[in-house]
Structure formats: structure tokens, C-alpha cells
mmCIF file of the protein (N, C-alpha, C, O) and its ligand, coordinates in Angstrom:
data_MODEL
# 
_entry.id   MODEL 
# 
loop_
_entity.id 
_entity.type 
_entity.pdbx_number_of_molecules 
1 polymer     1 
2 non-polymer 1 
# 
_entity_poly.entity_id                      1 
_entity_poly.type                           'polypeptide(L)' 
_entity_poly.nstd_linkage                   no 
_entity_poly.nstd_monomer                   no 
_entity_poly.pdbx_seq_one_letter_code       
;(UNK)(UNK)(UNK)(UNK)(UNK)(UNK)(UNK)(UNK)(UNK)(UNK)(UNK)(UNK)(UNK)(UNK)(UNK)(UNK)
(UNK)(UNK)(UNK)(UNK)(UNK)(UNK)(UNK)(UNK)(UNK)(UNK)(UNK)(UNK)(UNK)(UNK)(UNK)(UNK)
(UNK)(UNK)(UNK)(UNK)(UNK)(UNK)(UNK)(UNK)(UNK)(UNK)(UNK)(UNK)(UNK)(UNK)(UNK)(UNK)
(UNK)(UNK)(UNK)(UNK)(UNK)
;
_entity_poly.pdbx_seq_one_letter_code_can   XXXXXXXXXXXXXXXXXXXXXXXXXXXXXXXXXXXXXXXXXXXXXXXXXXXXX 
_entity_poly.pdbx_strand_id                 A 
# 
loop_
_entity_poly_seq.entity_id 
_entity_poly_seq.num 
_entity_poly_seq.mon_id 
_entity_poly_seq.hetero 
1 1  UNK n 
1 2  UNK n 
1 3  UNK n 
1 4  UNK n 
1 5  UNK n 
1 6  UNK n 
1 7  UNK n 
1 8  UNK n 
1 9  UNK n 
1 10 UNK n 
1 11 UNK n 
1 12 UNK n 
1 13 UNK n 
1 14 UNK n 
1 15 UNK n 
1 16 UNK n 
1 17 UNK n 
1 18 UNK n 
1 19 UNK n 
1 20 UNK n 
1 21 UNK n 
1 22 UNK n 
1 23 UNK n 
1 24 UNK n 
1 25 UNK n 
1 26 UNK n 
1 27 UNK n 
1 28 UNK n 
1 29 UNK n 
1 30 UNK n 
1 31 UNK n 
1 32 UNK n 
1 33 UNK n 
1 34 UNK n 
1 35 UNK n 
1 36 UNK n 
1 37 UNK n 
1 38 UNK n 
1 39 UNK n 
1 40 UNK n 
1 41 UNK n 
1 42 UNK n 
1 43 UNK n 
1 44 UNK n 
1 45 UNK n 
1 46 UNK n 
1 47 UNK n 
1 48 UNK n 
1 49 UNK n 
1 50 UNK n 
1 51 UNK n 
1 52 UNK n 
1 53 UNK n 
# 
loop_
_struct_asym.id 
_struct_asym.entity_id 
A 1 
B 2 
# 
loop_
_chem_comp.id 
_chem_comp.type 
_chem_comp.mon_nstd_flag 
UNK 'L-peptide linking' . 
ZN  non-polymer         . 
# 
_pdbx_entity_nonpoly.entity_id   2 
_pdbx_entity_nonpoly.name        ? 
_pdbx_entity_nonpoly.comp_id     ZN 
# 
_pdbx_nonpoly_scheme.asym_id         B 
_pdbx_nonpoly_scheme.entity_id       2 
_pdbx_nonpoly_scheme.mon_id          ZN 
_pdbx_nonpoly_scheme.ndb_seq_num     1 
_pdbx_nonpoly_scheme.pdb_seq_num     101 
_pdbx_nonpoly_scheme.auth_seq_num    101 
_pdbx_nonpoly_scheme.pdb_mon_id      ZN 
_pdbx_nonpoly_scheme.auth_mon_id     ZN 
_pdbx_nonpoly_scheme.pdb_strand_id   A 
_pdbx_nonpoly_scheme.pdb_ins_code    . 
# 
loop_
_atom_site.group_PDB 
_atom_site.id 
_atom_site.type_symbol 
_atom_site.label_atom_id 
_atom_site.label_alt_id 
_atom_site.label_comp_id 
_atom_site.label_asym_id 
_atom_site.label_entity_id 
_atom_site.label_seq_id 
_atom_site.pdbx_PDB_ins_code 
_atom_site.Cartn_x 
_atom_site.Cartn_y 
_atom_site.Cartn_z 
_atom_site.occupancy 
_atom_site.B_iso_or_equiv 
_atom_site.pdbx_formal_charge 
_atom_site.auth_seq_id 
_atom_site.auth_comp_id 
_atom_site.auth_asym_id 
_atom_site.auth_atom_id 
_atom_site.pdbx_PDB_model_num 
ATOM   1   N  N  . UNK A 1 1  ? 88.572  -158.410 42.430 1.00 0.00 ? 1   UNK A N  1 
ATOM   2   C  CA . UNK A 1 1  ? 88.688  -158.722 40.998 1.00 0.00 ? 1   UNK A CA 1 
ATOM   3   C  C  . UNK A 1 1  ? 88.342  -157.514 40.153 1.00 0.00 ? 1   UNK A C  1 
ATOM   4   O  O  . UNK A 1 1  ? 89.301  -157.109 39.496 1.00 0.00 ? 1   UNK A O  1 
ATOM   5   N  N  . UNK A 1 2  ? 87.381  -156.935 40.025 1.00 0.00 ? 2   UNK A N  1 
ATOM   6   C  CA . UNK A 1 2  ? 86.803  -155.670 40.045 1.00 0.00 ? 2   UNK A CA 1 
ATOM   7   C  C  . UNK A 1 2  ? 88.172  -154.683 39.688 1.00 0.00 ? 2   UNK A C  1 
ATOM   8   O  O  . UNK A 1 2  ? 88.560  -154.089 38.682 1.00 0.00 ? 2   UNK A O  1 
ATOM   9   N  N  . UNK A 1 3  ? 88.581  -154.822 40.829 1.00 0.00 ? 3   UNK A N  1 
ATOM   10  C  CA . UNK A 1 3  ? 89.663  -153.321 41.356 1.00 0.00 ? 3   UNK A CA 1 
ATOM   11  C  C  . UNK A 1 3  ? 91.080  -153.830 40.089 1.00 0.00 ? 3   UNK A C  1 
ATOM   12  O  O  . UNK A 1 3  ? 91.809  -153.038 39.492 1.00 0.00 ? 3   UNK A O  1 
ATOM   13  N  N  . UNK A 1 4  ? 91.106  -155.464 39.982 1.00 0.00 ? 4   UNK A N  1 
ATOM   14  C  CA . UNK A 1 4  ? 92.405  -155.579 39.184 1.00 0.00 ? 4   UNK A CA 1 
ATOM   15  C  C  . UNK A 1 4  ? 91.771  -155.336 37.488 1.00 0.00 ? 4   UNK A C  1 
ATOM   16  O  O  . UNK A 1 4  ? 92.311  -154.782 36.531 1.00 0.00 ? 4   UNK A O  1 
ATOM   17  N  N  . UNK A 1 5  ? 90.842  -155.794 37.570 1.00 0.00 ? 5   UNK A N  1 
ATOM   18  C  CA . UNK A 1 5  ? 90.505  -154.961 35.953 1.00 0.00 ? 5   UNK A CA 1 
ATOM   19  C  C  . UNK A 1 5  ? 90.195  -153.703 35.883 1.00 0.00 ? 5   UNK A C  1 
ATOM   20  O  O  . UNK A 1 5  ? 90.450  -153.336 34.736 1.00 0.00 ? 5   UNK A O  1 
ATOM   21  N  N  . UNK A 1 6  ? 89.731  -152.744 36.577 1.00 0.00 ? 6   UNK A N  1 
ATOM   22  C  CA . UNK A 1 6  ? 89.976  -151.815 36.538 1.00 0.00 ? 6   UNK A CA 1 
ATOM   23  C  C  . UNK A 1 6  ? 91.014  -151.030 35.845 1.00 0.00 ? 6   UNK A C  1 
ATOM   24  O  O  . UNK A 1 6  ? 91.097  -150.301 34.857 1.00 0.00 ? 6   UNK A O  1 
ATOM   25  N  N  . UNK A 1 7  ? 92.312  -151.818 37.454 1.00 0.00 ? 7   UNK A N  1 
ATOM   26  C  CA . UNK A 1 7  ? 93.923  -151.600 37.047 1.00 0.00 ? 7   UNK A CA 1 
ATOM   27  C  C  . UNK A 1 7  ? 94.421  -151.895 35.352 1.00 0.00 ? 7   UNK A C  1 
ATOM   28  O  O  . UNK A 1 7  ? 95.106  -151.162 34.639 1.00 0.00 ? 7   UNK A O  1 
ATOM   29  N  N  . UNK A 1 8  ? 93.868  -153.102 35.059 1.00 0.00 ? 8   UNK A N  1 
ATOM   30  C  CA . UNK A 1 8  ? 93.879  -153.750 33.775 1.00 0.00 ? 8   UNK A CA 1 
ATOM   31  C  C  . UNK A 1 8  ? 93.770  -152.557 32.606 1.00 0.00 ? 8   UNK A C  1 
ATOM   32  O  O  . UNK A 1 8  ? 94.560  -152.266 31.708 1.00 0.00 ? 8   UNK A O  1 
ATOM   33  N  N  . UNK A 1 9  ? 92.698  -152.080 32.914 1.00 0.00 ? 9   UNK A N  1 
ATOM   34  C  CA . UNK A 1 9  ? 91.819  -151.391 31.471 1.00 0.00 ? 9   UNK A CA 1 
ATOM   35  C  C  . UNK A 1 9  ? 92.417  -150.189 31.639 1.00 0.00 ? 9   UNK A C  1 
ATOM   36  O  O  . UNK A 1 9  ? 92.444  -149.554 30.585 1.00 0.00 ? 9   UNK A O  1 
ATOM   37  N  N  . UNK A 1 10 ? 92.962  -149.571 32.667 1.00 0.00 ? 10  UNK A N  1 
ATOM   38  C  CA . UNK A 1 10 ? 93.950  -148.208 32.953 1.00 0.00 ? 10  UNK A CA 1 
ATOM   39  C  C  . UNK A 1 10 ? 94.996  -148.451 32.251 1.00 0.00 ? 10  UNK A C  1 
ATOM   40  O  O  . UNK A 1 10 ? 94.912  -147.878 31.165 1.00 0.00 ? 10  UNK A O  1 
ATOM   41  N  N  . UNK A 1 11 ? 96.227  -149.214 32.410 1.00 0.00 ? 11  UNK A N  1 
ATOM   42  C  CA . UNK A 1 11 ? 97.019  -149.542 31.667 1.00 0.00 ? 11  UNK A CA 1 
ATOM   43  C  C  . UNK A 1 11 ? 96.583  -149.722 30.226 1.00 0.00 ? 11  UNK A C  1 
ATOM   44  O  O  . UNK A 1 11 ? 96.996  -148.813 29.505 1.00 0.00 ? 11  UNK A O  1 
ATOM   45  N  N  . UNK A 1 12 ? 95.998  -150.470 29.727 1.00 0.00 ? 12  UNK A N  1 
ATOM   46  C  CA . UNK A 1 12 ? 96.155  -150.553 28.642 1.00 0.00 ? 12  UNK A CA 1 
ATOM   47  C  C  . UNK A 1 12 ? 95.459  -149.341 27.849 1.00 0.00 ? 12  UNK A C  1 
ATOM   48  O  O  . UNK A 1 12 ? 95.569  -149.197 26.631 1.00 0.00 ? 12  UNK A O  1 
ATOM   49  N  N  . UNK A 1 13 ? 94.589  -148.326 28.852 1.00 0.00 ? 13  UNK A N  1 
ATOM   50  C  CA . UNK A 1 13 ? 94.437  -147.175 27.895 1.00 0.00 ? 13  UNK A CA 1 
ATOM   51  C  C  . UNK A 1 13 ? 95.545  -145.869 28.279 1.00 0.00 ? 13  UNK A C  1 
ATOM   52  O  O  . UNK A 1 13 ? 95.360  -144.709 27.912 1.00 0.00 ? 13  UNK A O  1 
ATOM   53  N  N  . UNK A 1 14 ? 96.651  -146.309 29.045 1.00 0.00 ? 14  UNK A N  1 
ATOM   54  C  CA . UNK A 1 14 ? 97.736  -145.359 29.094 1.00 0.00 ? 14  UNK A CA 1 
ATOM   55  C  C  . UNK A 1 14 ? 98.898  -145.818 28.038 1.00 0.00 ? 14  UNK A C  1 
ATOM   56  O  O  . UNK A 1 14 ? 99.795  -145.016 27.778 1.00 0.00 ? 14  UNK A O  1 
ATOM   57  N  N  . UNK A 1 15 ? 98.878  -147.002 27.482 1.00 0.00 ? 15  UNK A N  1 
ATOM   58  C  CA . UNK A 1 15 ? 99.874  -147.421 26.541 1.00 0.00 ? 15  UNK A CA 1 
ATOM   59  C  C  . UNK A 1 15 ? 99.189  -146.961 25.039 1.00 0.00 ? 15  UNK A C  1 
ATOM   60  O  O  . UNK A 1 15 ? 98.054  -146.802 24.590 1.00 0.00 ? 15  UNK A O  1 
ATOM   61  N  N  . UNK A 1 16 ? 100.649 -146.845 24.530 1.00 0.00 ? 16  UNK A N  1 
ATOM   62  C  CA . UNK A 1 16 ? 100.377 -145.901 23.200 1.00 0.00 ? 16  UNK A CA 1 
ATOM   63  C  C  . UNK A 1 16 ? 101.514 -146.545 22.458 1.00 0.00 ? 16  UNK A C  1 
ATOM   64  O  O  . UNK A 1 16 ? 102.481 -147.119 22.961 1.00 0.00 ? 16  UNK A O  1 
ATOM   65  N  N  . UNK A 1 17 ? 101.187 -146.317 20.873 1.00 0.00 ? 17  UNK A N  1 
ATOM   66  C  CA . UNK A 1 17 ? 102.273 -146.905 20.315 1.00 0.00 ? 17  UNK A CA 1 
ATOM   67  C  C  . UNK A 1 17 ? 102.604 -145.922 19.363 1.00 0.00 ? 17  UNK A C  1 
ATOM   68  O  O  . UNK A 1 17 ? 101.745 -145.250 18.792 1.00 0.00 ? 17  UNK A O  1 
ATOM   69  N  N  . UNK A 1 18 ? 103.868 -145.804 19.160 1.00 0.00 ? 18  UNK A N  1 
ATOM   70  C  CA . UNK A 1 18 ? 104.306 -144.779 18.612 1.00 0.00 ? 18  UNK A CA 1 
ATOM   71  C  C  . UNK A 1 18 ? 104.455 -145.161 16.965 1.00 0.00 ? 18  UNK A C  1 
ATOM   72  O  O  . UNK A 1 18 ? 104.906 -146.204 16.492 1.00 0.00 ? 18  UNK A O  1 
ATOM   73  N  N  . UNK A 1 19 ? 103.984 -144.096 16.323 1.00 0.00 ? 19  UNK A N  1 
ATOM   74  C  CA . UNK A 1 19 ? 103.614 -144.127 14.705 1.00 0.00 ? 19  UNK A CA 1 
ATOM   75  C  C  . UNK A 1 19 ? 105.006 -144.496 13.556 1.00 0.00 ? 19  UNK A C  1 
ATOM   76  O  O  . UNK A 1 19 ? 105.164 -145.046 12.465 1.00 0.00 ? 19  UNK A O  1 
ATOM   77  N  N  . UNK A 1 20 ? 105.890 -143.749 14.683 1.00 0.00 ? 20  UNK A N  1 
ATOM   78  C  CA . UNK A 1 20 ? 107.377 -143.593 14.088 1.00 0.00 ? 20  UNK A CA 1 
ATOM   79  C  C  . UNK A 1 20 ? 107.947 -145.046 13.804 1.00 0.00 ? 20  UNK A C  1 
ATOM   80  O  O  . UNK A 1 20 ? 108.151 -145.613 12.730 1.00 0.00 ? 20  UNK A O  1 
ATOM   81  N  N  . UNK A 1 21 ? 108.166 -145.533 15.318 1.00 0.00 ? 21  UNK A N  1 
ATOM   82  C  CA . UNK A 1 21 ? 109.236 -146.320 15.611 1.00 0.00 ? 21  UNK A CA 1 
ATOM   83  C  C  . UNK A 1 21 ? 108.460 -147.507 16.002 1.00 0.00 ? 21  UNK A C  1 
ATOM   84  O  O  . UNK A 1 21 ? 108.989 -148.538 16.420 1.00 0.00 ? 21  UNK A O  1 
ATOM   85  N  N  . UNK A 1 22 ? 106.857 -147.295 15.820 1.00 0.00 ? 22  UNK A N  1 
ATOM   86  C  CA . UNK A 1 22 ? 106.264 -148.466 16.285 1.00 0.00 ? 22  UNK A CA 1 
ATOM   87  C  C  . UNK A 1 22 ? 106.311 -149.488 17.919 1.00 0.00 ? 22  UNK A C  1 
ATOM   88  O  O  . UNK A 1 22 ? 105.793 -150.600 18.024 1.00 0.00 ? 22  UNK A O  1 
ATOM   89  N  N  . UNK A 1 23 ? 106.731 -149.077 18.550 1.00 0.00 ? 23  UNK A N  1 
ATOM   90  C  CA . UNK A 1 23 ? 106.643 -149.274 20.054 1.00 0.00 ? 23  UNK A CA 1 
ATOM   91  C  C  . UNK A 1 23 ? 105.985 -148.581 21.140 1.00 0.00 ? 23  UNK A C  1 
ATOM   92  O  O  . UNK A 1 23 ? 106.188 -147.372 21.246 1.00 0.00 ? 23  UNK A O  1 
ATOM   93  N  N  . UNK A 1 24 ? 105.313 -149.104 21.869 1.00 0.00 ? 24  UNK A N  1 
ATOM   94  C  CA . UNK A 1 24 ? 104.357 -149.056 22.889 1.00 0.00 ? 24  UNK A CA 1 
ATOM   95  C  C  . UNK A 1 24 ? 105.496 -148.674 23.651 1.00 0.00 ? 24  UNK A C  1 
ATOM   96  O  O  . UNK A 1 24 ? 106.717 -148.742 23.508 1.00 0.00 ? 24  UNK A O  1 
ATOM   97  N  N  . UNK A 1 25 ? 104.507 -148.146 24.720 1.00 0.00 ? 25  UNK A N  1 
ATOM   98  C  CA . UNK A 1 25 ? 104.893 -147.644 25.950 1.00 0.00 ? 25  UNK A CA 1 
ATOM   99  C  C  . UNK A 1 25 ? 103.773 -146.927 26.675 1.00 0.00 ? 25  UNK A C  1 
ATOM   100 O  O  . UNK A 1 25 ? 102.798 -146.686 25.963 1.00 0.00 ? 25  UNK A O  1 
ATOM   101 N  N  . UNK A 1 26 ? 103.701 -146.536 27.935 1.00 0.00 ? 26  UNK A N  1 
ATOM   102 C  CA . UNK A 1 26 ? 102.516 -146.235 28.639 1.00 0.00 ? 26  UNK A CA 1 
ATOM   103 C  C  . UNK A 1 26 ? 103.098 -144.599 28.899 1.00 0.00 ? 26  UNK A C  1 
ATOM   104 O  O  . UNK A 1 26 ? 104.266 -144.212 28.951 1.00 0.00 ? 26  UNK A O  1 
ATOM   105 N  N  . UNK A 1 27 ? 101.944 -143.892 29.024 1.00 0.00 ? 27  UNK A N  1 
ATOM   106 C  CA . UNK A 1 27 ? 102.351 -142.512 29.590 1.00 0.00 ? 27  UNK A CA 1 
ATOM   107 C  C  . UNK A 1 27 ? 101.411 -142.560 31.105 1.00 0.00 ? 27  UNK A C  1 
ATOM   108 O  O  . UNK A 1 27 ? 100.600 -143.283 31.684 1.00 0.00 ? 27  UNK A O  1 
ATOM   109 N  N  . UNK A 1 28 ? 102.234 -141.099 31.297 1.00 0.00 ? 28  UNK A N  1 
ATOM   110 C  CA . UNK A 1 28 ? 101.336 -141.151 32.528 1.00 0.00 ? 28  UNK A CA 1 
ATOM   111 C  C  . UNK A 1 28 ? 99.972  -140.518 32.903 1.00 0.00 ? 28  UNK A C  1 
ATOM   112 O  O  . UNK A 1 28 ? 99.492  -139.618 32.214 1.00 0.00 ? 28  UNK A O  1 
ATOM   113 N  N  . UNK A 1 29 ? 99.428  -140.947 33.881 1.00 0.00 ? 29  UNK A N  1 
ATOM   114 C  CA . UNK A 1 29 ? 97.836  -141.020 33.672 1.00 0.00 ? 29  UNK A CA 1 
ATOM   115 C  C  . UNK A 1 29 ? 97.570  -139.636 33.507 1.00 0.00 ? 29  UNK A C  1 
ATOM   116 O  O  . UNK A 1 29 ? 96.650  -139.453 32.710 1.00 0.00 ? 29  UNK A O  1 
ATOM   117 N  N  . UNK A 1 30 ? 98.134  -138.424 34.061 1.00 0.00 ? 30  UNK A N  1 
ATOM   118 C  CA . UNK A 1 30 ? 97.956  -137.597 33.662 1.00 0.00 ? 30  UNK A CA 1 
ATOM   119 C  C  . UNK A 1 30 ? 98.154  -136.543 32.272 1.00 0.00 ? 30  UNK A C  1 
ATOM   120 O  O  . UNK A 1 30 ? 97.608  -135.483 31.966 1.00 0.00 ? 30  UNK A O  1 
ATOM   121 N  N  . UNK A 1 31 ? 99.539  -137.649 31.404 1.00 0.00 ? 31  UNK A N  1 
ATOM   122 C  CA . UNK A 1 31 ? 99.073  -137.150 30.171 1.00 0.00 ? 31  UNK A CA 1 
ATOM   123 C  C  . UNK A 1 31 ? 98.224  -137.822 29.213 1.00 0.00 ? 31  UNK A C  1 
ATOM   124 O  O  . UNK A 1 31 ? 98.315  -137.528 28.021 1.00 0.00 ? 31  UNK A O  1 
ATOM   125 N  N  . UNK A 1 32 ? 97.473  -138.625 29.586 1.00 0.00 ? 32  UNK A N  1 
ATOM   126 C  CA . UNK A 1 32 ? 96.649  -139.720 28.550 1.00 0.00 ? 32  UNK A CA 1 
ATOM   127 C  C  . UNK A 1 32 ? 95.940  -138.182 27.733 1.00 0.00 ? 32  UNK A C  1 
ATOM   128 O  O  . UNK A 1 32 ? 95.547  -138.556 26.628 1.00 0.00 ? 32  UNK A O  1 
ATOM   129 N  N  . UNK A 1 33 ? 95.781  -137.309 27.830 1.00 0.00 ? 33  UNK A N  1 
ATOM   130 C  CA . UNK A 1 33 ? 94.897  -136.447 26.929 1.00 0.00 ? 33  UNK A CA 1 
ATOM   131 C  C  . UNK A 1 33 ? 95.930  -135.873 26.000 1.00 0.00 ? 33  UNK A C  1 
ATOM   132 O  O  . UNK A 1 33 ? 95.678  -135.642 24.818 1.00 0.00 ? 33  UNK A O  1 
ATOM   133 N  N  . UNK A 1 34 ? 97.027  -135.661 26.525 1.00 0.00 ? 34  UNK A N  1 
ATOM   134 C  CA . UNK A 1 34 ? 97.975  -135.069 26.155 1.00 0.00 ? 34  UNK A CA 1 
ATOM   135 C  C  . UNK A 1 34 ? 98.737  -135.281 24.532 1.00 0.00 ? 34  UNK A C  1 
ATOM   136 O  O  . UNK A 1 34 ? 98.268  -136.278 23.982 1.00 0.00 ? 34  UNK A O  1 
ATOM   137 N  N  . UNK A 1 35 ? 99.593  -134.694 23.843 1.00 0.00 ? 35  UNK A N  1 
ATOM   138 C  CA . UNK A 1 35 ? 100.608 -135.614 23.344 1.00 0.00 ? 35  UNK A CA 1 
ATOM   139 C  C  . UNK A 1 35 ? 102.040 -135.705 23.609 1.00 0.00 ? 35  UNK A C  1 
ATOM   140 O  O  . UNK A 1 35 ? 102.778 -134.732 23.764 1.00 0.00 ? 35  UNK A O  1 
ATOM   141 N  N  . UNK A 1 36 ? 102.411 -137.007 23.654 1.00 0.00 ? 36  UNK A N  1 
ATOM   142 C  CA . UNK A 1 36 ? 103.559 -136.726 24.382 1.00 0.00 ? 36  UNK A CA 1 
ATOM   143 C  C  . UNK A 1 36 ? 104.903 -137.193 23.132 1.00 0.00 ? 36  UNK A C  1 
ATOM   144 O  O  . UNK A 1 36 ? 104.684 -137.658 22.014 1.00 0.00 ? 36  UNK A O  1 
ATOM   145 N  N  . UNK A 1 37 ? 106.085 -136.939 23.660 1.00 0.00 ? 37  UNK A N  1 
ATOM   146 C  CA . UNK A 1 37 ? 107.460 -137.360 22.994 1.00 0.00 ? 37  UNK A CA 1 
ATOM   147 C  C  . UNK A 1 37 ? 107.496 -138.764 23.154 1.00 0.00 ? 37  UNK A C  1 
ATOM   148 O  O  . UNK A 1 37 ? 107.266 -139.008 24.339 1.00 0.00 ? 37  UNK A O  1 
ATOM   149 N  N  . UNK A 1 38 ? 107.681 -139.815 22.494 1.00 0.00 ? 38  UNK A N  1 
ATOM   150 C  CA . UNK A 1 38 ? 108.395 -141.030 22.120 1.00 0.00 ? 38  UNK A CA 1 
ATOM   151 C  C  . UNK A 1 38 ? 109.502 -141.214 23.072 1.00 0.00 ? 38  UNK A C  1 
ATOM   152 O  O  . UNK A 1 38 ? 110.380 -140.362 23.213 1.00 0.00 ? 38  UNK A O  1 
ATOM   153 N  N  . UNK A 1 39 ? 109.467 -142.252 23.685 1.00 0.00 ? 39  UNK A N  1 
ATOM   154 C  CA . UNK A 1 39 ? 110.700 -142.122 24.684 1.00 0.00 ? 39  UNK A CA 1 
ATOM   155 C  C  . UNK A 1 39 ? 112.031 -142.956 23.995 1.00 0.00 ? 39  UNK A C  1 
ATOM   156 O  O  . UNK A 1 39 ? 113.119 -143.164 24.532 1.00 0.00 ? 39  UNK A O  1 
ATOM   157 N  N  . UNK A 1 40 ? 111.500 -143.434 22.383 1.00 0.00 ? 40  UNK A N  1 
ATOM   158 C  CA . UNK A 1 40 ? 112.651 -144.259 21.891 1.00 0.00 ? 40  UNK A CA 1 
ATOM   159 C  C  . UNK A 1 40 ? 113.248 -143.089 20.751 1.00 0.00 ? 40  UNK A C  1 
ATOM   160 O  O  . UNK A 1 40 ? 114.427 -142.791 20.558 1.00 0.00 ? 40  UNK A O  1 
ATOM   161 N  N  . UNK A 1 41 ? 112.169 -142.604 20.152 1.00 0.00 ? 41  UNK A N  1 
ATOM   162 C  CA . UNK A 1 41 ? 112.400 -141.914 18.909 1.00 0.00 ? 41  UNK A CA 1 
ATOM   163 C  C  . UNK A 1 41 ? 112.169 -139.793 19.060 1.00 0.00 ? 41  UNK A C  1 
ATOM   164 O  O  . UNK A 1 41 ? 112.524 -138.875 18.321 1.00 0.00 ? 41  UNK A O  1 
ATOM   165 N  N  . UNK A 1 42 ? 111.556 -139.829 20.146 1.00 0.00 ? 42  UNK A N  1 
ATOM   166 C  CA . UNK A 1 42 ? 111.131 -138.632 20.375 1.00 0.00 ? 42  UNK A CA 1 
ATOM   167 C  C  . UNK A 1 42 ? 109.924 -137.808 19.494 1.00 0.00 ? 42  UNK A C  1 
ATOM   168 O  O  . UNK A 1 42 ? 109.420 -136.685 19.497 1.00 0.00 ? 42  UNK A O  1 
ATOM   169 N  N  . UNK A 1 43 ? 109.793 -139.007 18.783 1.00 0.00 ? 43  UNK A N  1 
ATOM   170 C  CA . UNK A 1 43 ? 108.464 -138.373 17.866 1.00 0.00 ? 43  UNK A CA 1 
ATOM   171 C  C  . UNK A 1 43 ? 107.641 -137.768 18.739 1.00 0.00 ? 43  UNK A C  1 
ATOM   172 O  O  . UNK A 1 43 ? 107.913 -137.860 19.936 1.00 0.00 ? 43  UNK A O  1 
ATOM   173 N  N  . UNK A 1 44 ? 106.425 -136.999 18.295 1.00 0.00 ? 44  UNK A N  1 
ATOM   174 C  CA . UNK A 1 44 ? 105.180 -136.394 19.444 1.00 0.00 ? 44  UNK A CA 1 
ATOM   175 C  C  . UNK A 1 44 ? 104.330 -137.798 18.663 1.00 0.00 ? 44  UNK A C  1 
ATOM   176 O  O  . UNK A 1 44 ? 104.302 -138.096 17.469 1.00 0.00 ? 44  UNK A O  1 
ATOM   177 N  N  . UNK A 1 45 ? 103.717 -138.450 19.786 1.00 0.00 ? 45  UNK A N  1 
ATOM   178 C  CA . UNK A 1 45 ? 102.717 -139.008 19.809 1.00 0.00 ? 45  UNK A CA 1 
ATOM   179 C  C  . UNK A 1 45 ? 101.333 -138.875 20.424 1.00 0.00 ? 45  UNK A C  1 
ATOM   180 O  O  . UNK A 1 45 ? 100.942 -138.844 21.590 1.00 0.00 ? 45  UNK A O  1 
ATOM   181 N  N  . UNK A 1 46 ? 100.838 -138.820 19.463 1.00 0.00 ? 46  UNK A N  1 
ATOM   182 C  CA . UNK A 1 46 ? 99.027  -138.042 19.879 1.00 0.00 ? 46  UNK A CA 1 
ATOM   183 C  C  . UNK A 1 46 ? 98.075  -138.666 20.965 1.00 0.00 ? 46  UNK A C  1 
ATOM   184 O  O  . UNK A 1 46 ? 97.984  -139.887 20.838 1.00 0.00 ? 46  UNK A O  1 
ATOM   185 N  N  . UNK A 1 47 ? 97.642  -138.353 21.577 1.00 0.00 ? 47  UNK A N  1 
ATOM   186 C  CA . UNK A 1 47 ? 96.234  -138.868 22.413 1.00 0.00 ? 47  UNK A CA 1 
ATOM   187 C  C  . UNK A 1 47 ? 95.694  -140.225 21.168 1.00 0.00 ? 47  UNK A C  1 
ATOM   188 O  O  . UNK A 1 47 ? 95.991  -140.068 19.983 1.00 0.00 ? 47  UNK A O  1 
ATOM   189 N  N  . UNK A 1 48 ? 95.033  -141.287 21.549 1.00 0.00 ? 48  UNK A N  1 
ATOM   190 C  CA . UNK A 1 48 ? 94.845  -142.126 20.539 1.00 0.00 ? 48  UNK A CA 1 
ATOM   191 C  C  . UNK A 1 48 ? 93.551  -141.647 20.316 1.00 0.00 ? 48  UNK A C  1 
ATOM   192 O  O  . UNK A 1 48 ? 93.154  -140.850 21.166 1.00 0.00 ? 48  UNK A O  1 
ATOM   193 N  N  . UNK A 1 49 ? 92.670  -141.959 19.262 1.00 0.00 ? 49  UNK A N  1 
ATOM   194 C  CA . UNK A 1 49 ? 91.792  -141.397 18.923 1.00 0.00 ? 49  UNK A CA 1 
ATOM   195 C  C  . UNK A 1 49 ? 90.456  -142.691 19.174 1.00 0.00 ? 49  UNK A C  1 
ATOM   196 O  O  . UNK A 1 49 ? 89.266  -142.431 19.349 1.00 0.00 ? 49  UNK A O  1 
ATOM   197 N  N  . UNK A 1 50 ? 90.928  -143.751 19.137 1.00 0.00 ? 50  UNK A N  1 
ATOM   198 C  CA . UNK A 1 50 ? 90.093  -145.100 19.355 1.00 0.00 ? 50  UNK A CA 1 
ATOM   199 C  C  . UNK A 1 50 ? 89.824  -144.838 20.698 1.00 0.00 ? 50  UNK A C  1 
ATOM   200 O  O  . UNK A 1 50 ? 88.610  -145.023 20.789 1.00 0.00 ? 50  UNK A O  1 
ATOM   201 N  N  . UNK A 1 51 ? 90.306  -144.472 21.939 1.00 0.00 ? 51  UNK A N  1 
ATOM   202 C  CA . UNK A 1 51 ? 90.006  -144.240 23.241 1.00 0.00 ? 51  UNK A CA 1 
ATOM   203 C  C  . UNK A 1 51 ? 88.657  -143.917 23.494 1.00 0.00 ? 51  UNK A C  1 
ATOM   204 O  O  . UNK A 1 51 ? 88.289  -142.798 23.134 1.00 0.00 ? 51  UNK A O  1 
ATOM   205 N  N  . UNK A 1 52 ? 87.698  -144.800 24.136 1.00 0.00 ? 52  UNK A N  1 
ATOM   206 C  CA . UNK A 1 52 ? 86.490  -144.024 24.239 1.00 0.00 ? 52  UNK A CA 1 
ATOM   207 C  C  . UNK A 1 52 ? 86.671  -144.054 26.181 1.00 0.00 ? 52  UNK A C  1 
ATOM   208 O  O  . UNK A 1 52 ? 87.395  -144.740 26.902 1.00 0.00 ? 52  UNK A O  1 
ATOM   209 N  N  . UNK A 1 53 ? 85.746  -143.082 26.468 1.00 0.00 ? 53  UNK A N  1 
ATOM   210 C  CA . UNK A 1 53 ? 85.980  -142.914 27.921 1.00 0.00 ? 53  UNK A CA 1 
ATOM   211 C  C  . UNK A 1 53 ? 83.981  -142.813 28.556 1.00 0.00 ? 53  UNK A C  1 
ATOM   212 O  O  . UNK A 1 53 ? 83.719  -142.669 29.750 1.00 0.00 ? 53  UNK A O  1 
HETATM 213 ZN ZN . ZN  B 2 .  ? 108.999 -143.692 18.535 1.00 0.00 2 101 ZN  A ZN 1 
# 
């Protein structure tokens, strides 16, 4: 149970919603620091700033 919230709380701090076009989507775990392109709109979308680690 443990291991699936874990999984849980990963996902939902790899999903990001984009400022532009307003849709979520997850990046990958290795760019969660990152900012990445919008995969609908191509906007750059930032690291979220609410993320605490
Ligand atoms: Zn977008």
C-alpha cells in the first residue's frame, strides 16, 4: 500500500498544467525540475512552484 502511494504522490507531482492552454499532463521524472514545452500548445511550462520536496 505504501509502495502504491508512493506511486500516487509521484504522479501527481510530475503532472503540470499548462498556463497557456490550461491542460495537465505529466513530464518525466527526470524533468520535474526542469521547464518543459506544452505538448498541446508548446508553451515552456515552469517547474511548479507549490512543489515542496
Ligand atoms: Zn499548453
Amino acid at each position: 500500500m505504501i509502495h502504491f502511494l508512493t506511486a500516487i504522490s509521484e504522479i501527481f507531482r510530475l503532472k503540470r498544467k499548462c498556463q497557456k492552454c490550461g491542460k495537465d499532463q505529466l513530464v518525466k521524472a527526470n524533468q520535474k525540475h526542469d521547464t518543459v514545452p506544452c505538448k498541446f500548445c508548446s508553451a515552456s511550462i515552469p517547474p511548479s512552484l507549490k512543489s515542496r520536496y
